[in-house]
C-alpha positions in Angstrom: 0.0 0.0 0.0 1.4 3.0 -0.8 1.3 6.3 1.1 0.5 9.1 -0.9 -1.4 12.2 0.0 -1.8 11.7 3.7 -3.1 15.0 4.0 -5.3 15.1 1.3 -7.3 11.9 3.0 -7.1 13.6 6.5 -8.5 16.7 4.5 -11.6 14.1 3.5 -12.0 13.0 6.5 -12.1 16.2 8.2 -14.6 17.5 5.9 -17.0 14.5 5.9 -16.2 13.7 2.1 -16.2 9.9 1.3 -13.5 8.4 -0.5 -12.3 5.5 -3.2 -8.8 4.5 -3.7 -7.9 3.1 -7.3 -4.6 1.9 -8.6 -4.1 1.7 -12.0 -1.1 -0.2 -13.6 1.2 1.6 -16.5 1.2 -0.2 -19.3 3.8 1.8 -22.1 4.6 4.0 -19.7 6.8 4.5 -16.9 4.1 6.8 -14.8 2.0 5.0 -12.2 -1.8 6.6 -11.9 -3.7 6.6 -8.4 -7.9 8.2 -8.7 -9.6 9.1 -5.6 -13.0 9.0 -6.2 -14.8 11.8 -3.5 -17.9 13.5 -2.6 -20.2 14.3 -0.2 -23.2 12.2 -1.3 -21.7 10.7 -4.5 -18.3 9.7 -5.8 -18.8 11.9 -8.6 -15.3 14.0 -8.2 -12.1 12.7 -8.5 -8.2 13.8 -8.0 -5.6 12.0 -10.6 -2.4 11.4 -9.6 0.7 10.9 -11.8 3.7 9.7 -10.0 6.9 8.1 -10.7 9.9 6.6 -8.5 13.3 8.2 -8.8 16.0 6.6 -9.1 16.9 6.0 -5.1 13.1 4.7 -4.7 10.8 7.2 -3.8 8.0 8.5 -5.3 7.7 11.2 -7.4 4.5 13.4 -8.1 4.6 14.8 -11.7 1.0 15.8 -11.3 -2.2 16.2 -9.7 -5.4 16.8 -11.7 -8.8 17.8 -10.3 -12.2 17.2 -12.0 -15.2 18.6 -9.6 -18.0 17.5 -10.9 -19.4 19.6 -13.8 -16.4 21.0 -14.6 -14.8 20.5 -18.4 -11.7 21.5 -17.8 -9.2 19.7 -14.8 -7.8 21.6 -12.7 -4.1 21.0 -12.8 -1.4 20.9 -9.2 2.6 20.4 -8.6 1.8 19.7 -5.0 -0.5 18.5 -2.6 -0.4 21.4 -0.1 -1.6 23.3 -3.9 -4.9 21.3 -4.4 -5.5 21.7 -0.7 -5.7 25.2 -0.7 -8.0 25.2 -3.9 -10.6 22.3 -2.3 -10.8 24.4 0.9 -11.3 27.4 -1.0 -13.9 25.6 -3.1 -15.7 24.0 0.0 -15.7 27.6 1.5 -17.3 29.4 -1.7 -19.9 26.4 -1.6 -21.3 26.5 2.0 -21.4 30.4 1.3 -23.5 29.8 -1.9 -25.9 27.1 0.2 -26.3 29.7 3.1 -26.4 32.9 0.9 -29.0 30.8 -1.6 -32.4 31.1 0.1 -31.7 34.8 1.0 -31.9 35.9 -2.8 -34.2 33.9 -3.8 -36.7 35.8 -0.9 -35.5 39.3 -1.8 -36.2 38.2 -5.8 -40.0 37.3 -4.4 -40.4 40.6 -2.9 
């Protein structure tokens, strides 16, 4: 079992976000892949890894790639402390939108 992105899975946790683990096996080429599969309700968002060992045996990230769902576009990291900044920033900006959401849809009534 490998250990990579302690922190992210605390981050989960933390947050009450539900998680998968996949592996997948390089075929042609010399990058290994690990998916996390994550939501709230549904696995329906998922962080791509793309790692590689150096030459002394560890493991090197060569990328992370986030795709929340409904968005087109990933959205691509260097490190981990990077895409945990941008899913607390997105957690944040989505509670504000659920507690801002009923307000304006009263004052649209009125």
């Amino acid at each position: 079992m490998i250990t990579i992105l302690n922190r992210t899975k605390q981050f989960m946790r933390d947050n009450d976000l539900t998680y998968k683990k996949e592996y997948i096996r390089p075929m042609m080429t010399q990058e290994h892949v690990y998916i996390f599969r994550f939501g709230k309700h549904k696995l329906n968002n998922r962080v791509i890894i793309r790692y590689s060992h150096t030459w002394t045996g560890r493991l090197k990230i060569n990328e992370i790639d986030v795709r929340l769902h409904h968005q087109h576009h990933p959205r691509i990291f260097k490190t981990e402390r990077d895409l945990i900044i941008y899913l607390t920033n997105h957690l944040e900006k989505k509670r504000q939108q659920i507690v801002d959401g009923p307000k304006n849809e009263a004052s649209k009534d009125n």
